[in-house]
FIVOBA-998586 format. One line per 2 residues: their letters; for each residue x, y, z of N, C-alpha, C, CB. Coordinates in steps of 0.02 Angstrom, whole numbers, plus 50000, padded with zeros to 5 digits. Glycine has a CB too. Layout:
N
a = X:Y:Z:X:Y:Z:X:Y:Z:X:Y:Z; ...
***
This chain:
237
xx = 48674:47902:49115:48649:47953:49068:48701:48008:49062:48580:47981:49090; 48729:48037:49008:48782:48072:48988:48734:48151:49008:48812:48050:48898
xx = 48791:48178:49043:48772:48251:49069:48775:48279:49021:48807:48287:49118; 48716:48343:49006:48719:48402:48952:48771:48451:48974:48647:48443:48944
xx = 48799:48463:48917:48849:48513:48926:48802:48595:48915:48918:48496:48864; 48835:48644:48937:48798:48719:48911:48774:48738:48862:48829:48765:48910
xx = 48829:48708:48810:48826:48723:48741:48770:48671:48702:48903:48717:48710; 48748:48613:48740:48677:48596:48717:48632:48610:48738:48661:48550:48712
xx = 48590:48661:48716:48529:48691:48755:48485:48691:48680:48545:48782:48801; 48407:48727:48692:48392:48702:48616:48347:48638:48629:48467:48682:48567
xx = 48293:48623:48563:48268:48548:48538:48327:48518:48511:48206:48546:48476; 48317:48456:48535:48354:48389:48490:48428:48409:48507:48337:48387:48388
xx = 48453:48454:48572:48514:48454:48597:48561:48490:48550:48535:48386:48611; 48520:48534:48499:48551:48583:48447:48574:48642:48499:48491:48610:48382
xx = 48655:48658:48499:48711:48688:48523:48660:48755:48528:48788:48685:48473; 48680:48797:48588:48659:48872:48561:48702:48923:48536:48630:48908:48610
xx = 48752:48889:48483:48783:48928:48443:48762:48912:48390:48843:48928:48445; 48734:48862:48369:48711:48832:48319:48635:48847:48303:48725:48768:48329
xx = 48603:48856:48358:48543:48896:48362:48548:48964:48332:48523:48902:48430; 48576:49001:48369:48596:49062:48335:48603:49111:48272:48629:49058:48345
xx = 48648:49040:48258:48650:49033:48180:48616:49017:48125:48681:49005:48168; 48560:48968:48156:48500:48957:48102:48466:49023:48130:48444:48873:48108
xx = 48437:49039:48167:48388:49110:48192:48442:49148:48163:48365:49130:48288; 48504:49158:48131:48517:49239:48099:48525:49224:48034:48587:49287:48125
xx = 48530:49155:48006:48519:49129:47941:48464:49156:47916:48514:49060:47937; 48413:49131:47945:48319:49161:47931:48308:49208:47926:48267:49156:47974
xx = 48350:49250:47988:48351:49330:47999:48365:49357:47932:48409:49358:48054; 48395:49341:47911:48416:49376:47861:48389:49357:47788:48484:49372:47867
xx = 48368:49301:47759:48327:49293:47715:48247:49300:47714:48343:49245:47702; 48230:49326:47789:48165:49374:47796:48153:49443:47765:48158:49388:47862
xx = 48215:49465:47795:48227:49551:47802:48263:49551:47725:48292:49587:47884; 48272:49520:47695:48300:49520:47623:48207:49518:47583:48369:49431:47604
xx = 48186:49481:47595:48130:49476:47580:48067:49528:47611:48125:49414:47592; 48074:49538:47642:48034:49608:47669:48048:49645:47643:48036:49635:47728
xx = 48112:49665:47635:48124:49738:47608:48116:49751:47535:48193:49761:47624; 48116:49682:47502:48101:49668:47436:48015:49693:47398:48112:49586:47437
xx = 47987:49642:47464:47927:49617:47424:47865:49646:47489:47931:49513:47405; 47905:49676:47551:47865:49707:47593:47842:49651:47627:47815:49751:47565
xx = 47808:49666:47711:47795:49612:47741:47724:49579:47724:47803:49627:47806; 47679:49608:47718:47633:49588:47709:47627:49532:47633:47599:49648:47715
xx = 47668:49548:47573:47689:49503:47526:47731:49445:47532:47713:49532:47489; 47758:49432:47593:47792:49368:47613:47756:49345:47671:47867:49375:47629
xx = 47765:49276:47640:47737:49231:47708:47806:49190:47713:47653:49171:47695; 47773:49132:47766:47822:49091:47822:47841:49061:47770:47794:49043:47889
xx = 47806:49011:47702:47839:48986:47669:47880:49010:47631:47815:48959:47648; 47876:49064:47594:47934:49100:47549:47982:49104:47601:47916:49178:47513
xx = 47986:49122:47658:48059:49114:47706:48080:49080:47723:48071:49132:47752; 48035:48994:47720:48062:48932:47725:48117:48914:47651:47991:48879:47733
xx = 48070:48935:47608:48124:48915:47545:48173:48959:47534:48094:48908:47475; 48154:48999:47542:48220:49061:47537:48304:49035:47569:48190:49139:47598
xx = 48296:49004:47644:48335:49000:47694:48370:48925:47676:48293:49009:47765; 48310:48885:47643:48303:48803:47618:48303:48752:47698:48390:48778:47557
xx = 48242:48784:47729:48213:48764:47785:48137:48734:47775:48216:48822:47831; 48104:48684:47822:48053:48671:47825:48014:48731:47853:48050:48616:47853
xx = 47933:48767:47829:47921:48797:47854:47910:48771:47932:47885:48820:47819; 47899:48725:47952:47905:48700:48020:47962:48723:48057:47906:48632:48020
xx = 48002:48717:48035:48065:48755:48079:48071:48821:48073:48134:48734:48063; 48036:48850:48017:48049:48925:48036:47973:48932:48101:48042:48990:47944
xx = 47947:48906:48100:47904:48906:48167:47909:48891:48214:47865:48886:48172; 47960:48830:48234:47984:48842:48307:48052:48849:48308:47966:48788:48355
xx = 48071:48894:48282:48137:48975:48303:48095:49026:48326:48188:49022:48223; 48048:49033:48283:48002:49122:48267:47917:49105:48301:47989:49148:48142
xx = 47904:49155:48327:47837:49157:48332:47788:49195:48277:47830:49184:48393; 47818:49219:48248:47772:49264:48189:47842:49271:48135:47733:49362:48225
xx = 47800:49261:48064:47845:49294:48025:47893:49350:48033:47816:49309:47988; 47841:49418:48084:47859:49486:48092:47955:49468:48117:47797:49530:48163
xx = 47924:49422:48187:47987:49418:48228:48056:49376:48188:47963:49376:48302; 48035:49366:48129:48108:49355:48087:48153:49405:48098:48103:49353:48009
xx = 48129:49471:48106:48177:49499:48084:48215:49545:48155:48150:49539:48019; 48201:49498:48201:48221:49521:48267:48311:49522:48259:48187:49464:48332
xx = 48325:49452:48242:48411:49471:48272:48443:49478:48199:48462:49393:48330; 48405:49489:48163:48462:49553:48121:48439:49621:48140:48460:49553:48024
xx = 48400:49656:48163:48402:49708:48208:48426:49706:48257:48359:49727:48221; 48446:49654:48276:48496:49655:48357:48557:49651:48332:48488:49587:48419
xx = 48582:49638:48302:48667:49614:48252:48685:49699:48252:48654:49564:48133; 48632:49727:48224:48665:49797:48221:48656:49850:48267:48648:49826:48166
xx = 48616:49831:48342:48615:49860:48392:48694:49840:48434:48545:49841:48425; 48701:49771:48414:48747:49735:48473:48823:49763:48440:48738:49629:48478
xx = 48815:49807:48388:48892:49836:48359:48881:49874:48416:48910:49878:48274; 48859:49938:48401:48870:49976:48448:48889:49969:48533:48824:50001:48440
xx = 48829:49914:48539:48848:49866:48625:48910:49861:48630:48824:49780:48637; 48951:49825:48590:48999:49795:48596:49039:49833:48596:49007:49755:48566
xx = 49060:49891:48583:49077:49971:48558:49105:49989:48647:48985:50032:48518; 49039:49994:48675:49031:50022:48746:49039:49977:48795:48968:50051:48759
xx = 49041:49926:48775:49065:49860:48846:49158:49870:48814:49013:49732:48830; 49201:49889:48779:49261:49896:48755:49266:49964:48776:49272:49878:48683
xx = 49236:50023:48791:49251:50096:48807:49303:50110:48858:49190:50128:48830; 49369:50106:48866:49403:50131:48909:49407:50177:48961:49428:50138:48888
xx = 49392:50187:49017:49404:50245:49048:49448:50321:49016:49436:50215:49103; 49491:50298:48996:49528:50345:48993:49518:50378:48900:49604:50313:49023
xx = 49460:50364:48881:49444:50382:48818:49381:50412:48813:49446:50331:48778; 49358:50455:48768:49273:50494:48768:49246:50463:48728:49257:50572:48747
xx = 49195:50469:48717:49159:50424:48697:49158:50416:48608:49095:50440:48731; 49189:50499:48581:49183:50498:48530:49243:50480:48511:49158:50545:48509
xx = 49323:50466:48556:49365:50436:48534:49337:50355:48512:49417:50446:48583; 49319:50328:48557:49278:50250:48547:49256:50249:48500:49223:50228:48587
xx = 49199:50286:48486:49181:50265:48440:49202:50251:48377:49153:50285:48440; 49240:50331:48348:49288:50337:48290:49340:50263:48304:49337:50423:48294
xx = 49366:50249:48366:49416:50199:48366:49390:50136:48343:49446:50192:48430; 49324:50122:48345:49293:50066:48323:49258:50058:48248:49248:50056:48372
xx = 49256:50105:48256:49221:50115:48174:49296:50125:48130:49156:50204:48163; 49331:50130:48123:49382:50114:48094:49429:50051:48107:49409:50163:48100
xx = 49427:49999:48159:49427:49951:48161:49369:49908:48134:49441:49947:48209; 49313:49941:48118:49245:49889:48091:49261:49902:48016:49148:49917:48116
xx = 49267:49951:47972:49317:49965:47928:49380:49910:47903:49343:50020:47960; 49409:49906:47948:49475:49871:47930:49465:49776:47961:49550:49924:47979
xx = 49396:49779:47987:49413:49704:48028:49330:49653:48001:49420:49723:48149; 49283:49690:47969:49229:49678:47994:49227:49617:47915:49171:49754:48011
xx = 49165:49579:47927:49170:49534:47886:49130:49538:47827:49161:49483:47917; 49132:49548:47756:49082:49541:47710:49019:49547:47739:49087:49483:47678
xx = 48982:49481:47785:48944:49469:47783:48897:49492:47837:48954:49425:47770; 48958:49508:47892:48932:49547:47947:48904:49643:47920:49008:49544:48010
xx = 48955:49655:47866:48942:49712:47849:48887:49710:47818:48986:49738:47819; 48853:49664:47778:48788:49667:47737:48734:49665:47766:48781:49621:47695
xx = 48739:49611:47858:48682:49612:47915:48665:49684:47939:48706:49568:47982; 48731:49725:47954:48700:49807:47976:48690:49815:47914:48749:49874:48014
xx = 48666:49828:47860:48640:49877:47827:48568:49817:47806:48699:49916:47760; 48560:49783:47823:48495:49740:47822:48462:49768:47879:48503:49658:47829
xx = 48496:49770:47925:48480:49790:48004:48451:49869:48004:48560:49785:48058; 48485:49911:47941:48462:49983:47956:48388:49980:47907:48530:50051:47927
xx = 48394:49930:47853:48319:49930:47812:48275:49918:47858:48305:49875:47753; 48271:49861:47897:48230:49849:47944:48196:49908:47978:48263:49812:47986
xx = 48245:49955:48016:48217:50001:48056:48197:50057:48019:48258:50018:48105; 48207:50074:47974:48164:50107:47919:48106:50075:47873:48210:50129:47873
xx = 48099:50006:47863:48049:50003:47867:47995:49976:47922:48050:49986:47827; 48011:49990:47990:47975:49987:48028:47952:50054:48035:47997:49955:48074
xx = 47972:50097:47997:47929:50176:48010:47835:50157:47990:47971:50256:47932; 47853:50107:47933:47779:50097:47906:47742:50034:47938:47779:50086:47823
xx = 47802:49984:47970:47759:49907:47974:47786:49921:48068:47804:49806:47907; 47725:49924:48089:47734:49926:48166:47780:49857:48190:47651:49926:48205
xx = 47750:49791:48161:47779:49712:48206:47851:49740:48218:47782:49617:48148; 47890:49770:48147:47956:49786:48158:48000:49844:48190:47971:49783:48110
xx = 47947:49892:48192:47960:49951:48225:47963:49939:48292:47917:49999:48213; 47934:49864:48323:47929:49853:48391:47992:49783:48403:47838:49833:48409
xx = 48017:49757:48340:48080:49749:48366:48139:49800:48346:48097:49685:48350; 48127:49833:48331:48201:49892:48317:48178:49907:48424:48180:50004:48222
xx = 48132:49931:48420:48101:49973:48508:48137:49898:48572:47956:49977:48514; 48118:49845:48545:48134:49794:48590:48209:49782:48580:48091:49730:48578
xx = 48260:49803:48541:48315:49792:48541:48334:49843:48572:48341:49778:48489; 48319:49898:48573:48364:49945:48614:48338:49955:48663:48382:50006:48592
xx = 48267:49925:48697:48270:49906:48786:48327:49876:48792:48211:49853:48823; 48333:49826:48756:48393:49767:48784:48476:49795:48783:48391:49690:48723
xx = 48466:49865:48733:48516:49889:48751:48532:49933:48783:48536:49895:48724; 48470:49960:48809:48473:50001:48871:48472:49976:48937:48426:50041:48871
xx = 48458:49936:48957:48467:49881:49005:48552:49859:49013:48419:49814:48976; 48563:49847:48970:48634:49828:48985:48663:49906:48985:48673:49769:48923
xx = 48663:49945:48965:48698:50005:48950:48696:50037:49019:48666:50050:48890; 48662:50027:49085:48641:50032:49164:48713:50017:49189:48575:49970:49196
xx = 48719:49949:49179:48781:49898:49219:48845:49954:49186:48788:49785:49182; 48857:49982:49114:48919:50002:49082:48914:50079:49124:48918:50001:48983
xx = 48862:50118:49104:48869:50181:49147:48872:50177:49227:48811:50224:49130; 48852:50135:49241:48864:50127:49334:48935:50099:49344:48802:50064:49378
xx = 48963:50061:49305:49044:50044:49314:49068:50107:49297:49080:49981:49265; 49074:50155:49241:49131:50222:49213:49079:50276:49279:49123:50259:49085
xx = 49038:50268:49312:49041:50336:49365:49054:50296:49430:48959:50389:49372; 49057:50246:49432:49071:50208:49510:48998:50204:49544:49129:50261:49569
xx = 48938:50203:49519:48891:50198:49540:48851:50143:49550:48873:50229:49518; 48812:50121:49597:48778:50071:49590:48725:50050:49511:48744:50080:49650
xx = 48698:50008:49490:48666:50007:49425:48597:50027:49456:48669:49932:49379; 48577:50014:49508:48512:50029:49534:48480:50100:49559:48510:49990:49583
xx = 48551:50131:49555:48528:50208:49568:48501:50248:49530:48569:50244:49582; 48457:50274:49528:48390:50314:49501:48427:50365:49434:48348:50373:49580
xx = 48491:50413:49456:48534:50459:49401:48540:50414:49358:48607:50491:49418; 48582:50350:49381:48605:50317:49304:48548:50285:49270:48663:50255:49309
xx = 48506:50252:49296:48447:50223:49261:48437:50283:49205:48375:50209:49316; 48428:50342:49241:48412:50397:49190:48448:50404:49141:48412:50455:49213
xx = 48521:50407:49149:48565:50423:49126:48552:50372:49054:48625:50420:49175; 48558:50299:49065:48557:50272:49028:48486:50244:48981:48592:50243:49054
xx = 48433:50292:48994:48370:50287:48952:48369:50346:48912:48302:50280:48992; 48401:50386:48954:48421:50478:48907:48492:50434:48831:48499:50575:49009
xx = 48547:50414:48851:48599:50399:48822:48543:50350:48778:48667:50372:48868; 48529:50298:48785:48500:50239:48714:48443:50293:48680:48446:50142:48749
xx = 48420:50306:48722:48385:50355:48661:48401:50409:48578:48366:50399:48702; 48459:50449:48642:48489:50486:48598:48515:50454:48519:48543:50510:48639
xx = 48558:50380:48543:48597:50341:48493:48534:50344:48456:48635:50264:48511; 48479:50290:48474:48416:50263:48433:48389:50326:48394:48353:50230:48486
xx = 48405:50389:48408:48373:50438:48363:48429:50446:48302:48355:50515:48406; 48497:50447:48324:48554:50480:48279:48553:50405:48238:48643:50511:48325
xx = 48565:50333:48259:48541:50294:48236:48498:50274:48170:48525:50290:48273; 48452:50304:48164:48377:50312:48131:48409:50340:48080:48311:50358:48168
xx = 48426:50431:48107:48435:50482:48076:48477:50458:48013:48463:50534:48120; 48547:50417:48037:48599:50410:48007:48564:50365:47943:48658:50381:48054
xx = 48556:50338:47974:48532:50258:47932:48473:50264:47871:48491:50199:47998; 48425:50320:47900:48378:50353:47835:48400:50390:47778:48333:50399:47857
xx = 48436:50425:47805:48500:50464:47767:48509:50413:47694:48587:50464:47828; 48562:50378:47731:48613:50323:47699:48575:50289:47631:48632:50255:47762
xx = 48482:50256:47688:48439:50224:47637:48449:50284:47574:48349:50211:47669; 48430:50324:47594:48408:50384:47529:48472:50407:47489:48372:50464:47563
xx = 48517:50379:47509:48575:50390:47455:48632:50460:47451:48533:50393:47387; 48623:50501:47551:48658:50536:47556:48742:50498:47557:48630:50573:47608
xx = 48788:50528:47521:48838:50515:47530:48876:50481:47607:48854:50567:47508; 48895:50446:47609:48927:50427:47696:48972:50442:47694:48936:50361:47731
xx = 48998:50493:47665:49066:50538:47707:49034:50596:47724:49141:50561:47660; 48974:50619:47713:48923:50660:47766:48930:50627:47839:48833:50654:47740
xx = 48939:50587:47861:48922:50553:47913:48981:50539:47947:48884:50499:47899; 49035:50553:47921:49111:50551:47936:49116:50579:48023:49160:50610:47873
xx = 49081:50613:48048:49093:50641:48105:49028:50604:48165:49090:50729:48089; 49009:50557:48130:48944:50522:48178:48972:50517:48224:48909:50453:48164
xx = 49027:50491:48256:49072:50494:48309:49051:50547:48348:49142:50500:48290; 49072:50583:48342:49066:50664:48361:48993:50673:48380:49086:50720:48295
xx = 48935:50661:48337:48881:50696:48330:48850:50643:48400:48842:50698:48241; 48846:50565:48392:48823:50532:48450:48847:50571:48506:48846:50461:48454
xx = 48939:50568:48525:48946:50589:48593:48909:50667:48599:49030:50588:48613; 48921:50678:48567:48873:50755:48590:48803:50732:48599:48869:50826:48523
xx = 48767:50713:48576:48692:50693:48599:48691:50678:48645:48657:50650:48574; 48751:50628:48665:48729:50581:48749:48750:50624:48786:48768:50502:48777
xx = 48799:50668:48789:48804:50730:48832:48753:50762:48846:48840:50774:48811; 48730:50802:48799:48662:50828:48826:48622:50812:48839:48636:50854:48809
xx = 48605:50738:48825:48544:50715:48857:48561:50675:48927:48503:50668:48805; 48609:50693:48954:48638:50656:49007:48644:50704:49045:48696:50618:48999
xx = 48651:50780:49024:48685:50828:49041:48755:50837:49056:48660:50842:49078; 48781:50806:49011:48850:50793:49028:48877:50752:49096:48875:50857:49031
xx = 48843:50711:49115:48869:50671:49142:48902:50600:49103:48826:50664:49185; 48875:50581:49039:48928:50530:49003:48937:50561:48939:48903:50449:48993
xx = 48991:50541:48925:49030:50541:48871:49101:50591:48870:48983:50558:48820; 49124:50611:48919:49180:50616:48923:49235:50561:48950:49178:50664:48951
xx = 49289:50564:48944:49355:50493:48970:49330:50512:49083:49505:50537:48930; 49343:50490:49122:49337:50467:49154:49404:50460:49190:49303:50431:49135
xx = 49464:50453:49180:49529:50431:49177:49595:50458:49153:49525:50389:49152; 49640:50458:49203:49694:50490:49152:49721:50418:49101:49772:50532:49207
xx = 49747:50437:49038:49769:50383:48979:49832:50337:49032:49813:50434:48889; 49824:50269:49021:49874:50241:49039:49932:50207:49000:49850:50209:49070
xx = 49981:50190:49002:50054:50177:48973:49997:50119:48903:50136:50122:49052; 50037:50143:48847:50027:50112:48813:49993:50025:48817:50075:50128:48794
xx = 49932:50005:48791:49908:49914:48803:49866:49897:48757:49865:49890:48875; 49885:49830:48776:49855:49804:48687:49772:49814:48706:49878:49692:48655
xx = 49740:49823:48651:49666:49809:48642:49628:49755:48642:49651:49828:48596; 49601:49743:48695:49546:49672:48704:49518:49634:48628:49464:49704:48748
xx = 49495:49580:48644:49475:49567:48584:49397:49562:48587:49511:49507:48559; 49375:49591:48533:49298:49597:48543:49255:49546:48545:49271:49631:48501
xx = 49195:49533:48574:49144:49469:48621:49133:49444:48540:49047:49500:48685; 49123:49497:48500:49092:49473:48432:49143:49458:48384:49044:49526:48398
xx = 49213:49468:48382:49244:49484:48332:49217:49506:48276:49275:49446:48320; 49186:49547:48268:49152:49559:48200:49125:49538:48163:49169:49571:48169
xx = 49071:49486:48186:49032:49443:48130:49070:49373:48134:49036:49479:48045; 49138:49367:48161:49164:49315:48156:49136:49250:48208:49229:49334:48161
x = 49133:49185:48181:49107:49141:48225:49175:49085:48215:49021:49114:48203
***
C-alpha cells in the first residue's frame, strides 16, 4: 500500500494546497455575494453556482453558509501576520510596516489585492450580521495566538509568561480596532492617502496599549541583508 505523503490530507486524498484553494475559491464568491445581495439573500446554492461547485461540496468544506466567508477574512488578517513573523529586530514596528506596505504595493497580486478589500467588506459587514462578525473575532484569536510566540522571541521571553500574553491581547486588539477604523473609512469613500501614515498610527496604538513595551526596534541595524522571502508571497501560489 503506497504511503500518504503530507501534502495528501483532505477526502479523496485532495492535496491541502489544493484544499485551500477550493475553500478560498468559495471564500470569495460568498463574500462577493453577501456583500451584494446580503447574507440572509444568499443561500448554499447561489454559492454553489457562483463558484461552479456542487452544492454538496460547498458543504463539506463549510459548515454554514455564514462560515464561507472565514478565509477571506483570514487572507487579510494573515497580511498583516506575515508582516510581523518578517519584523526585524533592528526595525520599529512602524518602519515594518511602511516597509511592507510598499512592497504589497509593488509585489502584491491583482487578485490577492481584490481578497483584502473583500476581506475589509466582510468585517464591516459583520457590524450588522453577527455569523461574520464572529469570524472577523475568530481570525484575530488566531492572530493573537500566534502574535505570543513573535512578541516572546523580540523581548527574549518565554510565550507563556503572563506580560506577554498581555502584551499580545493589548497589541491584536489595538490593530483589530485601527483595522476596522481604516477599512470603514475606505468602505465610505475617504480618500487612502488619508491613511498614508497607518504605519505610524498602528505602531503608536500597540505602544500604548502595551505601554510601550512593543513596537520599538529591539536591536542595533545590522550590515546591510537581503530580505527573506515572504511564507505567502503575496497571494502567490
Amino acid at each position: 500500500m503506497p504511503e500518504t505523503t503530507s501534502s495528501q490530507q483532505g477526502r479523496g486524498g485532495m492535496s491541502e494546497q489544493r484544499r485551500r484553494r477550493v475553500r478560498l475559491e468559495i471564500s470569495r464568491e460568498a463574500a462577493r455575494l453577501f456583500w451584494k445581495q446580503g447574507v440572509d439573500g444568499t443561500s448554499g446554492d447561489q454559492i454553489a453556482e457562483a463558484v461552479g461547485l456542487s452544492t454538496r461540496t460547498i458543504w463539506r468544506h463549510f459548515r454554514s453558509k455564514e462560515s464561507c466567508a472565514e478565509p477571506i477574512v483570514m487572507q487579510s488578517v494573515e497580511w498583516s501576520m506575515d508582516a510581523l513573523r518578517r519584523w526585524p529586530p533592528h526595525l520599529s514596528l512602524e518602519e515594518q510596516f511602511t516597509a511592507e506596505t510598499e512592497r504589497f504595493g509593488r509585489e502584491a497580486t491583482e487578485e490577492f489585492q481584490v481578497d483584502i478589500i473583500l476581506g475589509v467588506k466582510m468585517v464591516r459587514l459583520g457590524d450588522t450580521e453577527p455569523a461574520l462578525r464572529t469570524a472577523w473575532l475568530m481570525a484575530c484569536d488566531e492572530a493573537e495566538r500566534e502574535l505570543v510566540g513573535i512578541i516572546a522571541a523580540r523581548l527574549g521571553r518565554e510565550p507563556g509568561d503572563l506580560d506577554v500574553r498581555m502584551h499580545a491581547a493589548a497589541a491584536s486588539a489595538a490593530v483589530r480596532v485601527i483595522n476596522e477604523d481604516v477599512g470603514a473609512g475606505l468602505l465610505e469613500g475617504v480618500d487612502p492617502r488619508e491613511y498614508a501614515d497607518a504605519p505610524r498610527l498602528i505602531a503608536n496604538a500597540v505602544r500604548r496599549a502595551t505601554g510601550g513595551a512593543v513596537g520599538d526596534a529591539v536591536s542595533e541595524r545590522p550590515p546591510e541583508q537581503k530580505q527573506p522571502a515572504s511564507r505567502h508571497d503575496l497571494g502567490r501560489t
